[in-house]
C-alpha positions in Angstrom: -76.2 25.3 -9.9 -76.6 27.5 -6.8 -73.8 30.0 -5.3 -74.3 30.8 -1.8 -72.5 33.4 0.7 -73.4 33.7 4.5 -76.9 35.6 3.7 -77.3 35.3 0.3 -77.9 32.7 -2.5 -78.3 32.6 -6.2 -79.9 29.4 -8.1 -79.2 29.0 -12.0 -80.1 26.0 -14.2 -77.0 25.9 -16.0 -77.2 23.5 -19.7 -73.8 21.6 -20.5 -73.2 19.6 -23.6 -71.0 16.7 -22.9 -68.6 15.0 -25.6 -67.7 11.6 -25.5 -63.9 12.5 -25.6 -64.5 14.5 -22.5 -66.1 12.0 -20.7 -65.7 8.1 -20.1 -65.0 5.5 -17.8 -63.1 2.5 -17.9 -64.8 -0.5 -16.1 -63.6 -3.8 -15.3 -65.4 -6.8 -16.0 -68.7 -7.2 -17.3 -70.1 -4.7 -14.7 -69.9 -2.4 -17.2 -72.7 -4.1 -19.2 -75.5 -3.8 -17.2 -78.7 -1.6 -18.6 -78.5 2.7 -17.5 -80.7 2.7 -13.7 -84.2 3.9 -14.1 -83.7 6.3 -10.9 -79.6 7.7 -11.5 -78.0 8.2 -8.4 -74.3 8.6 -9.2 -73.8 10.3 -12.8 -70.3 9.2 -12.4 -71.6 5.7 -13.2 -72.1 6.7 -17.1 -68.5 8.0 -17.8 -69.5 11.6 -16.7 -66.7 13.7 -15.6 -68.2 16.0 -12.5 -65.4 18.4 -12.7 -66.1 18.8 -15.9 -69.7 19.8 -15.1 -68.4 22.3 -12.3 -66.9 24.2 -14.7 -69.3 24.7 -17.2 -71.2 25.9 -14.6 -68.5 28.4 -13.0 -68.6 29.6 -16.3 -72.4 30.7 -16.4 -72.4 34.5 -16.4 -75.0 35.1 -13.5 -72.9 32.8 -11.5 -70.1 34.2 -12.5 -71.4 37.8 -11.4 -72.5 36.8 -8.3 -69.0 35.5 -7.6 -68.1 38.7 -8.4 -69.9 41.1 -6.7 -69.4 39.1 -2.9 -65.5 38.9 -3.7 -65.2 42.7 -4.4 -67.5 43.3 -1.5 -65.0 40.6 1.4 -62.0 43.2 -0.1 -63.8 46.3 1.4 -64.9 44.8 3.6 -61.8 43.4 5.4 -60.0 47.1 4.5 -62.4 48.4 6.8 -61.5 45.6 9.0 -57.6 46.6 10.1 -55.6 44.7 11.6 -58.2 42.6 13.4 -57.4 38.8 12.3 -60.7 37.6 14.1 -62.8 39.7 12.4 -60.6 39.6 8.8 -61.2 35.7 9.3 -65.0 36.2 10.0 -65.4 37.7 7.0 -63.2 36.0 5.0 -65.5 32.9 5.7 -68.6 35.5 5.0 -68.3 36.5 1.8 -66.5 33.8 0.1 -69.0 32.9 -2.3 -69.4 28.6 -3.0 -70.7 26.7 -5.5 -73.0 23.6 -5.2 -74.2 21.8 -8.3 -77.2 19.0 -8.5 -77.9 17.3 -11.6 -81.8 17.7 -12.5 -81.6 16.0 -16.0 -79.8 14.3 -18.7 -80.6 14.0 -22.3 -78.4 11.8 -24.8 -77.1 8.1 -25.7 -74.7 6.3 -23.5 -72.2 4.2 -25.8 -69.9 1.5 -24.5 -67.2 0.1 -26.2 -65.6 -3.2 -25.1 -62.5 -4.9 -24.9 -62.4 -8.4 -25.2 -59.5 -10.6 -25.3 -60.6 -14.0 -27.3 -58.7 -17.6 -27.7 -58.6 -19.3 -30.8 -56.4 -22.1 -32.3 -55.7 -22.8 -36.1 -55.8 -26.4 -37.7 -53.0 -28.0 -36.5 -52.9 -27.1 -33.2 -52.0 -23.6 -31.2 -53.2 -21.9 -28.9 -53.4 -18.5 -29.1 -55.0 -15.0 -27.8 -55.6 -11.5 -29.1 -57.9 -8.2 -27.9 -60.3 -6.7 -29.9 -62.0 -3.9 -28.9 -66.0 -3.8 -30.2 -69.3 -1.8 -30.1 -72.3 -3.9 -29.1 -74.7 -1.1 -29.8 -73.7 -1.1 -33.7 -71.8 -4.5 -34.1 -68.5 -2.6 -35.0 -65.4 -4.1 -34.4 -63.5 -0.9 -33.0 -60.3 -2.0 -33.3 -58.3 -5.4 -34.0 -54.9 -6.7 -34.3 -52.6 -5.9 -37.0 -52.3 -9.1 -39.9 -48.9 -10.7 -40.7 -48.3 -13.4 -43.1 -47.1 -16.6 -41.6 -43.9 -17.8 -43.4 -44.4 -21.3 -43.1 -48.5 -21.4 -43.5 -48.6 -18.3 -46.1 -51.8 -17.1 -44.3 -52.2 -13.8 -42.7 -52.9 -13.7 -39.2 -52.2 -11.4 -36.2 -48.9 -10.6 -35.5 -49.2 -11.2 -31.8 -49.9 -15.2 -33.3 -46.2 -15.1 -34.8 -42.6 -15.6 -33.4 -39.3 -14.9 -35.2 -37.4 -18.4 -35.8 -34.1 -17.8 -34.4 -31.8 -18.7 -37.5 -33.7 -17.3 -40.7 -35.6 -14.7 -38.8 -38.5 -15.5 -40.7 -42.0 -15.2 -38.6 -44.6 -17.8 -38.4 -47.3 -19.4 -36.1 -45.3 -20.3 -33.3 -46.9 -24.1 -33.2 -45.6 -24.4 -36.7 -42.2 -23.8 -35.3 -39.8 -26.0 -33.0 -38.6 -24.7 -29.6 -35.0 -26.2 -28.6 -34.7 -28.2 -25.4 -31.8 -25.9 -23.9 -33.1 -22.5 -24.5 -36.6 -20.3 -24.7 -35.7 -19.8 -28.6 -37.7 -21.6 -31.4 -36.4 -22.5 -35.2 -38.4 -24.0 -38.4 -38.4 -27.5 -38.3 -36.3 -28.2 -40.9 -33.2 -26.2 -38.7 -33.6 -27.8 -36.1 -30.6 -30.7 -34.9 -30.5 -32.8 -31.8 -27.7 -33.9 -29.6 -26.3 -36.7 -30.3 -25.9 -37.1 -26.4 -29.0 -37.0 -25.1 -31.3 -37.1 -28.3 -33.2 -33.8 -27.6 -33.7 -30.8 -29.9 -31.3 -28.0 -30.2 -30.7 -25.3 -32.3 -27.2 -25.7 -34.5 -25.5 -22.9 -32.5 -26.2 -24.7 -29.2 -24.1 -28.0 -30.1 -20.7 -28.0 -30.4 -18.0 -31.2 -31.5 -16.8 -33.0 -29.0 -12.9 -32.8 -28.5 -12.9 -36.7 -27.8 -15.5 -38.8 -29.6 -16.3 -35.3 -32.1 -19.5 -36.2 -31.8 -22.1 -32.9 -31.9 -23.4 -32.5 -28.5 -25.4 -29.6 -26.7 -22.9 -27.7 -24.8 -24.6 -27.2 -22.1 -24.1 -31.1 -21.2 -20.0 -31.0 -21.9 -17.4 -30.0 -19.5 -14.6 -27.8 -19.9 -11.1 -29.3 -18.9 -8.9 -27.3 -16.7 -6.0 -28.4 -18.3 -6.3 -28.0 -21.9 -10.2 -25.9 -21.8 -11.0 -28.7 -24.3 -14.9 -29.9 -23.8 -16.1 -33.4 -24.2 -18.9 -35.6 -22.5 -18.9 -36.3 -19.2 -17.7 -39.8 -18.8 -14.6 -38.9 -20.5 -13.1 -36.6 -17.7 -11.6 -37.6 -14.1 -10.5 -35.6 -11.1 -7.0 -35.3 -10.4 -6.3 -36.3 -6.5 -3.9 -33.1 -6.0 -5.5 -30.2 -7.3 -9.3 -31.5 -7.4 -9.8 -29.9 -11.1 -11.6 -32.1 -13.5 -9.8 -33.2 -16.8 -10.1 -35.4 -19.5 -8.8 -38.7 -19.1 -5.9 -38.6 -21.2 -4.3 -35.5 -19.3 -4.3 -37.5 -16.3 -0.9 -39.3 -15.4 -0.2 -41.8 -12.4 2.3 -40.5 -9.5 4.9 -42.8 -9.3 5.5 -41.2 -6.0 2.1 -42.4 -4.6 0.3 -43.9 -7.0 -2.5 -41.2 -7.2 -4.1 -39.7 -10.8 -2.4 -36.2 -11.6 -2.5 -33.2 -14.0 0.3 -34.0 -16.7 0.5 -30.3 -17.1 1.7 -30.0 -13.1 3.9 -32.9 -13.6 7.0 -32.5 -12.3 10.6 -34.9 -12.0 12.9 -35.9 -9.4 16.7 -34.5 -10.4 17.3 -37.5 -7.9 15.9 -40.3 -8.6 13.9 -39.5 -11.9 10.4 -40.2 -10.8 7.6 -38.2 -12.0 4.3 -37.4 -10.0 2.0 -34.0 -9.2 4.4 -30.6 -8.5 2.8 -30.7 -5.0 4.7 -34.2 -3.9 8.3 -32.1 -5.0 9.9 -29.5 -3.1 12.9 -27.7 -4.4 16.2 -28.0 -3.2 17.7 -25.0 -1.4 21.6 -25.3 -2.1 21.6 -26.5 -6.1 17.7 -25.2 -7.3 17.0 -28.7 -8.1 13.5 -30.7 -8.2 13.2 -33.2 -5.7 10.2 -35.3 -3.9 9.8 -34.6 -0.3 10.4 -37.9 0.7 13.9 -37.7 -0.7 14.7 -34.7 1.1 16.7 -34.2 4.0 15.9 -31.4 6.2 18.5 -28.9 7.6 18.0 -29.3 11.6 18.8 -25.9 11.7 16.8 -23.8 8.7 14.2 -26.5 8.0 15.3 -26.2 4.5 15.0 -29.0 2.0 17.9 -29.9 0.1 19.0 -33.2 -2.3 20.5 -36.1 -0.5 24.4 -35.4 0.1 24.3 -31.5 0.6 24.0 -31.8 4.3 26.6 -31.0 6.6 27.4 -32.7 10.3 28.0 -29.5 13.1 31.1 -30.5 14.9 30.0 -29.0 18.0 26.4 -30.2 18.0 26.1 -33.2 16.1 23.2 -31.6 13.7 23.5 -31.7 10.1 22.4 -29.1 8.7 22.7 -26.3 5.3 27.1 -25.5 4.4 26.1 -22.2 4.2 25.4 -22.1 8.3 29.1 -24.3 9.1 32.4 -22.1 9.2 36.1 -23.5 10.1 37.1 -23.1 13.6 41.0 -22.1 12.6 42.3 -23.5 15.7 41.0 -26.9 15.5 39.7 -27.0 11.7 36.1 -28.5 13.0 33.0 -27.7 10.9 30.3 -26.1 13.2 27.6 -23.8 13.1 28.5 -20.3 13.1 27.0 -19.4 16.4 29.3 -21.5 18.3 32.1 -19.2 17.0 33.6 -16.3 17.6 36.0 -13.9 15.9 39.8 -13.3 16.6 40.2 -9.8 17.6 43.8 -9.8 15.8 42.6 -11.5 12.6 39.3 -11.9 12.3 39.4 -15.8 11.8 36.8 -18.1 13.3 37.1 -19.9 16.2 35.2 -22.1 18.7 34.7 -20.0 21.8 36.1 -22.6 24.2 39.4 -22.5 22.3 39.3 -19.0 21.9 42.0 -17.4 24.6 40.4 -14.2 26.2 41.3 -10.9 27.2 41.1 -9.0 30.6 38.6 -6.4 28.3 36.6 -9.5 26.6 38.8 -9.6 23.5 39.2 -12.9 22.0 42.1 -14.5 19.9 43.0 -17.9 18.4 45.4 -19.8 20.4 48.2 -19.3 17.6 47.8 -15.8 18.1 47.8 -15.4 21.7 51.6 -14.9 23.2 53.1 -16.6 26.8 53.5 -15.0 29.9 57.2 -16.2 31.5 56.0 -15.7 34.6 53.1 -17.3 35.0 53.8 -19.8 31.9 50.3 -19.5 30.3 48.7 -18.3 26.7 47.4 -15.2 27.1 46.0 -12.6 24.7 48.4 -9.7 23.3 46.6 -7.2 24.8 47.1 -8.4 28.4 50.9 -8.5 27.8 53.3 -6.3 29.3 57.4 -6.2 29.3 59.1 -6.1 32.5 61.6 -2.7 32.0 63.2 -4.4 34.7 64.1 -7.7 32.8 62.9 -7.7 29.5 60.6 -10.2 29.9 56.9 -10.3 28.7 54.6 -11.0 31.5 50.7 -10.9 32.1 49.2 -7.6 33.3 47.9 -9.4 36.5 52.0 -9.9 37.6 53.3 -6.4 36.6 53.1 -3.1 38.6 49.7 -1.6 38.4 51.2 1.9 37.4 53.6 2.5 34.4 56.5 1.7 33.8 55.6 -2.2 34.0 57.5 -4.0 36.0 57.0 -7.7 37.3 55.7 -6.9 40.6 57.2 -9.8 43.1 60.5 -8.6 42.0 59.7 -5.1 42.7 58.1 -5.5 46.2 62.0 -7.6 46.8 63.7 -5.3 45.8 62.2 -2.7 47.9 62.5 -5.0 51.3 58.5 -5.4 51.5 58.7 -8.9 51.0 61.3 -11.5 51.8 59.6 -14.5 50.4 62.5 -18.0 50.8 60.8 -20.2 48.1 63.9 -22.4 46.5 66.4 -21.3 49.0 68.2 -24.9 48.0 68.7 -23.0 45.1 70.0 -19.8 46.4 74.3 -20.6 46.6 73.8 -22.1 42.8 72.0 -19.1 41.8 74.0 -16.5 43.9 77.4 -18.3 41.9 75.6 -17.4 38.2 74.9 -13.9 39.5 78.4 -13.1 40.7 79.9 -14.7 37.3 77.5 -12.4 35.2 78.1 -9.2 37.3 82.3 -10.2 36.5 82.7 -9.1 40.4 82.1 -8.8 43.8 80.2 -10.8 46.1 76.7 -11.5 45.6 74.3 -13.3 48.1 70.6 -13.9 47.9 68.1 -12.5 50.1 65.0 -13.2 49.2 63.0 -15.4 46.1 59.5 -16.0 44.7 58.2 -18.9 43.0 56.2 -18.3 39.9 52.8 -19.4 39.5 54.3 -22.9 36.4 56.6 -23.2 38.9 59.2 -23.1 36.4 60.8 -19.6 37.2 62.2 -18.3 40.4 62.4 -14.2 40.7 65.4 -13.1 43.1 67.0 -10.4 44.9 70.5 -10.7 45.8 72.6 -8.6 47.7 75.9 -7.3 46.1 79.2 -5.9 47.3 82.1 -4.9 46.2 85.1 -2.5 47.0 85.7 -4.6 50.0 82.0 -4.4 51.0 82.5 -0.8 50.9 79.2 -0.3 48.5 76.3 -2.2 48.1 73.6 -3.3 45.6 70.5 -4.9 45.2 70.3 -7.2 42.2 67.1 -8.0 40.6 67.1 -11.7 38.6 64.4 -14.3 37.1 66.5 -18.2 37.2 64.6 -20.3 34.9 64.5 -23.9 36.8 63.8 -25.7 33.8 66.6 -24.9 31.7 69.2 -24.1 34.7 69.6 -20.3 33.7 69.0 -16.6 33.8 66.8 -15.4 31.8 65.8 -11.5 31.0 67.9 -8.8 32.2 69.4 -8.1 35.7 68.3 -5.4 37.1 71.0 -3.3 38.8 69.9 -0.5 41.2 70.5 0.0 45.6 67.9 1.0 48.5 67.2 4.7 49.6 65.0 5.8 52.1 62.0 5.3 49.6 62.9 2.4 48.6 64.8 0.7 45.8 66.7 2.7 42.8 67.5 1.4 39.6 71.5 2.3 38.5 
């Protein structure tokens, strides 16, 4: 071994002994065989570890001293150096001492031990292998595999040779025992069964009793019905046309809706008719809960809900039939019709249809029961548009009275204040002046001035009236009802001023 620094070297021929536990080589193939090279190029070849070598040799005591002495002598050195890194780097390289070892000679024996792995068979068949590990230079078998007796052949052999049999858990040759057709286990021969299905080999735990036939069958060839989860061979199951599950035969049913196989367990029954098919060809009804087929249903027009034959109601108003619960009673006419075609009474609440419905100046409606008659105008009105005349008593629409309170029926007003001399009737006028003298039990009355009413059924008046030998004068206010041939309200009694007309 030589240690060398920048200008110095030191040579030693260092001995190491070398152990076979401290050095071998594991070699592939039978390249590991061949005879040791006359001329040894690569010591590594014959198992020896180098870095083993190295440091035996490190550990030589010249070496060792000379490593030393050059690693004491970089310290000062680089001390005396400062704080120059070129020249601490320079002589860190210098003085670092390095060892180089060449091998000059070996003395010994090189011994190989091999692993082999072998193939054998045993009379009957098998095929089998083991390692064994040997030493060619002696003939010694190094190391082989552990012995087991076989339970079926009662000879000892290697345990690598044997596998367990699944049932008894006894071990033997594995060509002595029987592997099942559905799984990777194996069993002694004598445990072994076979489906009764397909003939092959199975091991008891893998066959199971058919539900139908109870014939022992591997279950890995039975199905499982959805219905009842009962398993049985194949040909014994069918599909049912509604819910695609597969099912043995005798759960199936025939719809005697349409015909098609069915789950008995999703049956269902019509409450109608009584027919029985799959749940999905029934629908429920929506008034009474009961089970009904869709093709007995009848559809509310309105809703889309199905209901039972019968339950349907015709809509007055639109000719739809459709669910009760939608219809409500117009109370003016009694008609059944949907709900939005109604409209509530502002007085009572009751429904009614909202062309029958009698309307208000504000919007409010009212049934026509409800709504009273404006004597002036003769038509059905709704209370809240009624006003009374404090001038006659009688109950007239607010479009016909005085826009500011008190209400009075305005045509009779604007006469009796000489803004309007209207002569409608005046055929009438002697007839009517005659009533108003007899009611005022005096004086002489004579009519200036009369409005029709809208029915043309009342006539408002004003009348001029004097009495005390014409000495004083009135104007009398009067509504003659044409119909009937009479006064009707109150008269109203009052005379002009310069403002117009005063009540008395």
């Amino acid at each position: 071994m030589r240690a060398t620094v920048a200008h110095d070297s030191y040579e030693q021929l260092v001995t190491c002994v070398c152990r076979s536990d401290d050095h071998h080589r594991i070699i592939e193939g039978d390249t590991g065989l061949r005879p040791v090279e006359r001329v040894l190029r690569d010591p590594a070849v014959l198992g020896l570890d180098l870095s083993k070598l190295a440091e035996a040799g490190e550990q030589d005591d010249a070496i060792a001293e000379f490593s030393r002495f050059y690693e004491e002598r970089r310290e000062e050195e680089m001390r005396a150096a400062g704080e120059d890194a070129r020249k601490r780097q320079k002589l860190q390289d210098d003085f670092t001492p390095r060892l180089d070892m060449v091998l000059v000679g070996l003395e010994g024996k090189v011994r190989r031990d091999v692993t082999l792995r072998v193939r054998y068979g045993y009379e009957g068949g098998g095929d089998y292998q083991s390692e064994l590990t040997v030493r060619p230079a002696t003939g010694e078998i190094i190391k082989a595999p552990e012995t087991e007796m076989c339970a079926i052949s009662g000879h000892h052999v290697p345990k690598d040779c044997l596998v367990e049999c699944a049932l008894s858990g006894a071990r033997a040759l594995k060509h002595l025992l029987v592997k099942s057709d559905f799984s990777e286990r194996f069993a002694q021969p004598e445990l072994i069964e076979r489906c009764e299905l397909s003939g092959k080999r199975a091991l008891p735990e893998e066959l199971e009793a058919s539900a139908v036939t109870g014939r022992r069958v591997a279950s890995a060839l039975l199905k499982r019905s959805a219905a009842s989860g009962a398993r049985a061979e194949p040909e014994h199951f069918d599909v049912c046309a509604f819910s695609k599950s597969e099912v043995l035969k005798n759960e199936l049913g025939v719809s005697e809706i349409s015909g098609k196989p069915y789950r008995l367990d999703q049956a269902a029954t019509s409450a109608v008719s009584g027919k029985s098919g799959h749940v999905q060809e029934f629908t429920t009804c929506y008034e009474s809960h009961q089970t009904i087929t869709r093709t007995e249903a009848e559809i509310c027009a309105e809703s889309g809900r199905h209901v039972r034959p019968g339950v349907l109601q015709l809509c007055a108003a639109t000719g739809k039939r459709v669910l009760p619960s939608l219809l409500a009673t117009c109370a003016a006419t009694g008609a059944r019709v949907l709900k939005d075609h109604l409209v509530a009474s502002s007085i009572s609440n009751s429904w009614v249809l909202k062309e029958k419905a009698i309307r208000s100046a504000a919007g409010k409606l009212c049934l026509p029961t409800e709504a009273e008659t404006c004597l002036w105008s003769g038509r059905s009105v709704h209370p809240d548009d009624i006003r009374s005349c404090t001038l006659t008593g009688l109950s007239i629409h607010a479009d016909y009275a005085t826009p500011h309170s008190p209400s009075r029926l305005r045509p009779l007003v604007e006469m009796l204040d000489g803004v309007r001399h209207n002569a409608d009737q005046d055929e009438m006028w002697e007839k009517i002046a005659q009533r108003l003298t007899r009611a005022l039990k005096g004086g002489t009355c004579r009519i200036e001035a009369a409005v029709l009413s809208p029915s043309k059924q009342r006539l408002a008046t004003c009348a001029e009236s004097k009495t005390m030998l014409g000495l004083r004068v009135h104007q009398i206010g009067a509504v003659y009802d044409l119909v009937d041939d009479a006064l009707i309200g109150r008269l109203a009694l009052g005379k002009r001023n310069g403002s117009g007309w005063v009540a008395r």
